[in-house]
C-alpha positions in Angstrom: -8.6 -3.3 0.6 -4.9 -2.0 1.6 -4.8 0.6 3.5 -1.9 2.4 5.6 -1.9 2.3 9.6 -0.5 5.6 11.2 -0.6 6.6 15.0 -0.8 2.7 16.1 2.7 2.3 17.5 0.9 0.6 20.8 0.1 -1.8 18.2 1.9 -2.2 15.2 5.2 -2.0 17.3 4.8 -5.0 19.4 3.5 -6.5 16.3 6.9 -6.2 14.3 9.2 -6.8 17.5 6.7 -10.4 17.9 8.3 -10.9 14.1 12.0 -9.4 14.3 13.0 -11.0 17.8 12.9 -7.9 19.7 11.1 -6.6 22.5 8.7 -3.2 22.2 10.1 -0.3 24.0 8.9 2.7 21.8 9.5 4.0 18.7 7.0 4.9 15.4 5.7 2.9 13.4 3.4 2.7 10.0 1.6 -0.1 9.4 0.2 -1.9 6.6 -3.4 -3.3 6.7 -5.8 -5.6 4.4 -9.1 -6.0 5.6 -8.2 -4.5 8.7 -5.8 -7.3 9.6 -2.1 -6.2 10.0 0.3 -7.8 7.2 3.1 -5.3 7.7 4.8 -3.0 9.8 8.1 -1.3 10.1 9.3 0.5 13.5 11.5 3.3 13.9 13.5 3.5 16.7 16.9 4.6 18.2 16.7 8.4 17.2 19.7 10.7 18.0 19.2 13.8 15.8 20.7 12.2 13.1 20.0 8.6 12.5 17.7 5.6 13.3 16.9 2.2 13.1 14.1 0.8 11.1 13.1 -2.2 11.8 10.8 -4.2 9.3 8.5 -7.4 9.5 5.1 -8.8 7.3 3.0 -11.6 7.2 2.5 -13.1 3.4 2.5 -10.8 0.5 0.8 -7.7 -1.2 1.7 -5.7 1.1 5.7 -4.1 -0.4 3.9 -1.2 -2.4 6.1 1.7 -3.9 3.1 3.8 -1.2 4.2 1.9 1.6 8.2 2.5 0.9 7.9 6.1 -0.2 5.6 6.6 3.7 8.4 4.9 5.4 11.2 6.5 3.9 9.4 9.8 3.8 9.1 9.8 7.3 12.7 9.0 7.9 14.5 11.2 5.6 12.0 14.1 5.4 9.9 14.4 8.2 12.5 13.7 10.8 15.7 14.6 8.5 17.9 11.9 9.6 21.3 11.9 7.6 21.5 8.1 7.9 18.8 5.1 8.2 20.3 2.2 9.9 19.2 -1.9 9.2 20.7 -4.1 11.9 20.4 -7.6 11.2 21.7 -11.1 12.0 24.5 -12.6 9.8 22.0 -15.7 9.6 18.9 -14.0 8.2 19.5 -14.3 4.2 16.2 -13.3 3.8 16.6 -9.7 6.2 19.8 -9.3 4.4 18.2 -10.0 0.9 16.0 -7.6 1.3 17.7 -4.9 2.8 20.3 -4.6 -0.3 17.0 -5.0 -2.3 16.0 -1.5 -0.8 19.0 -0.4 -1.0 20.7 -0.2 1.7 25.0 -0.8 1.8 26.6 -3.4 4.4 28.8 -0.9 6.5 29.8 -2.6 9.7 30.0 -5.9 11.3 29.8 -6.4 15.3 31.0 -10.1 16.2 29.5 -11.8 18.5 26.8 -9.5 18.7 23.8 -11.3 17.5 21.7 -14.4 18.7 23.2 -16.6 15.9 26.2 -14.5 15.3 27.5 -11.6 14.0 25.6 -8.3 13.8 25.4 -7.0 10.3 25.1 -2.9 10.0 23.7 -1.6 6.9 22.8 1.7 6.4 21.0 4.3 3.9 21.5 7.8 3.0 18.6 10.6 1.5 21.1 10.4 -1.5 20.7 6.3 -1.9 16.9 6.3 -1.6 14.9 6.0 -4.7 11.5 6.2 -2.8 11.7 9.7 -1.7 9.4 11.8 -4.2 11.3 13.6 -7.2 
């Protein structure tokens, strides 16, 4: 059984950075568990009043649910009202990038030289672009 993990961040955060390439220093996360194992997680960090990073990672598959989107986005855009949600993520990963234009996010800047393999890629989304936020 699928169920969501909230107030975790000690342990779903390291558990998406371990996944992503990055290193745990805070944020909020909300998990996705089957069985009580962890199969996804997405972090949110970088928070200025009126934006933030999510970062996303999962093991296998089951676990992209229209529940899981509509908590994460939820979060972002109504709970904490940011005006922008911001992807970051390496020219190399086709997969990252796949899947954040899947979402719907736009490609809005590029940072050479900025990421292990390459360039940084910035994509962002607005309250406006979301169609996981309830009607």
């Amino acid at each position: 059984m699928k169920r969501l993990v909230i107030g975790q961040d000690a342990i779903v955060g390291p558990w998406v950075c371990a996944r992503t390439g990055g290193e745990y220093t805070g944020g909020v996360t909300i998990g996705m568990a089957r069985d009580g194992v962890l199969i996804a997680g997405v972090l949110f960090d970088s928070w200025n009043g009126r934006s933030m990073a999510m970062h996303v990672a999962a093991d296998g598959g089951g676990w992209l649910t229209r529940e899981y989107l509509r908590a994460a986005f939820t979060y972002a855009f109504v709970q904490m009202k940011v005006a922008k949600l911001i992807g970051l993520v390496d020219e190399t990963n086709a997969a990252a990038r796949r899947f954040d234009e899947h979402l719907g996010f736009q490609l809005e800047a590029r940072i050479t030289d900025a990421a292990p393999k390459g360039d940084l890629l910035i994509y962002s989304m607005t309250p406006a672009q979301c169609r996981y936020l309830e009607a």
